[in-house]
C-alpha positions as CSV (number, residue, x, y, z in Angstrom):
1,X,0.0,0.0,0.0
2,X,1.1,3.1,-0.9
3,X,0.7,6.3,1.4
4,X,1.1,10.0,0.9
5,X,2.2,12.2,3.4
6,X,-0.1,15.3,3.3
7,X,1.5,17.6,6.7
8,X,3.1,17.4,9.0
9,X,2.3,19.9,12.2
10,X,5.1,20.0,15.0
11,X,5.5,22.1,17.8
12,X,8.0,22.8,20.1
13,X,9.7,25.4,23.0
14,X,12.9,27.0,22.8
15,X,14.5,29.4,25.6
16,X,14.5,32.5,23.7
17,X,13.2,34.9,20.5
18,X,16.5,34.3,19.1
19,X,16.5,30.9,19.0
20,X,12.6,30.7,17.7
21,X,14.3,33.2,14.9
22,X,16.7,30.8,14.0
23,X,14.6,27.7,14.1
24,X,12.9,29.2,11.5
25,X,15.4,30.3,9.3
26,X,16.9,26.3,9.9
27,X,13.4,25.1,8.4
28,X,13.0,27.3,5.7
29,X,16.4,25.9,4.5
30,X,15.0,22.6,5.3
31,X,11.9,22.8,3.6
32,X,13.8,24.4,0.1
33,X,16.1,22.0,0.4
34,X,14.2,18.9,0.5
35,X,11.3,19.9,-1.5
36,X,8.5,20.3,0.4
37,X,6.8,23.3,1.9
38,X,7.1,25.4,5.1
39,X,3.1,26.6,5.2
40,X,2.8,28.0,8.6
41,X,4.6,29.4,11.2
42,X,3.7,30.8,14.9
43,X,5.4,31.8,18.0
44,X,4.3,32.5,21.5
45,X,5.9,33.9,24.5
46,X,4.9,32.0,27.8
47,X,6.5,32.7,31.5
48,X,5.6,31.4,34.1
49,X,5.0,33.5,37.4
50,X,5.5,33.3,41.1
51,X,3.9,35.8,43.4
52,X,2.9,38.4,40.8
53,X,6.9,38.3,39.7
54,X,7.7,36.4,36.0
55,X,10.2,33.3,37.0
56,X,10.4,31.6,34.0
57,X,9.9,32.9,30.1
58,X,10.7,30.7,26.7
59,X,8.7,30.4,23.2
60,X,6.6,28.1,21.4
61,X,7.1,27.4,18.0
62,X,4.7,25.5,15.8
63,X,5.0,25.0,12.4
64,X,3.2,23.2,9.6
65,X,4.8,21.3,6.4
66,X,3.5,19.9,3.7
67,X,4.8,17.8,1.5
68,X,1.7,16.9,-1.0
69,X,-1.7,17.6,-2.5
70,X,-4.1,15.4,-1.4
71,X,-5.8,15.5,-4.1
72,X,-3.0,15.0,-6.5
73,X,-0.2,13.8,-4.5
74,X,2.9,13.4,-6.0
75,X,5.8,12.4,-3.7
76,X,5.3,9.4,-1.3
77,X,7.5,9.8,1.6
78,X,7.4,6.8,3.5
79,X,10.1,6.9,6.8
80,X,10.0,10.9,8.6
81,X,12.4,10.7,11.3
82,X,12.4,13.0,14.0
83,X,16.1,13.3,16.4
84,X,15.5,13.8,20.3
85,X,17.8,14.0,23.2
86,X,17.3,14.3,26.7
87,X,19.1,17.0,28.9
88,X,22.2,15.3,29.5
89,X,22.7,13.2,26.8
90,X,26.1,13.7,24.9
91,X,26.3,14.3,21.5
C-alpha cells in the first residue's frame, strides 16, 4: 500500500526569541532544500510567574509542512524521522 504524506504539524519550546528566529530560518532551509513546503509558522511567549513576579519565560514554535496535494499527490514519503535527546545526553 502506498501512502502519501499530506503535513506534517510539529511544535516545540525553545529558551528565547532568538532561537525561535533561528529555528525558522533552519526550516525554511530545510523545507527548500528537501522539496516540500514550510506553510505555517507561529510563535508564543509564555513565562511562568511566582507571586505576581515572571520566573520563567521561553517560546513556542509551531509550524506546519506539507509535503503533498491530497488530491494530486505526487511524492510518497514513506520513513520521517524526527532526532530527540534528553538533557544530559552527549552528543
Amino acid at each position: 500500500m502506498l501512502k502519501f504524506l499530506i503535513k506534517s504539524t510539529n511544535e516545540v519550546r525553545v529558551a528565547t526569541k532568538d532561537e525561535a528566529d533561528e529555528l525558522h530560518k533552519e526550516l525554511e532551509k530545510e523545507a527548500q532544500d528537501n522539496g516540500y513546503t514550510l506553510a505555517a509558522w507561529s510563535e508564543t511567549h509564555k513565562d511562568r510567574k511566582a507571586q505576581g513576579e515572571i520566573v520563567e519565560e521561553w517560546m513556542i514554535c509551531k509550524w506546519t509542512f506539507v509535503f503533498n496535494d491530497a488530491k494530486n499527490p505526487i511524492d510518497a514519503y514513506n520513513k520521517i524521522t524526527y532526532d530527540f535527546y534528553k538533557v544530559g545526553d552527549k552528543f
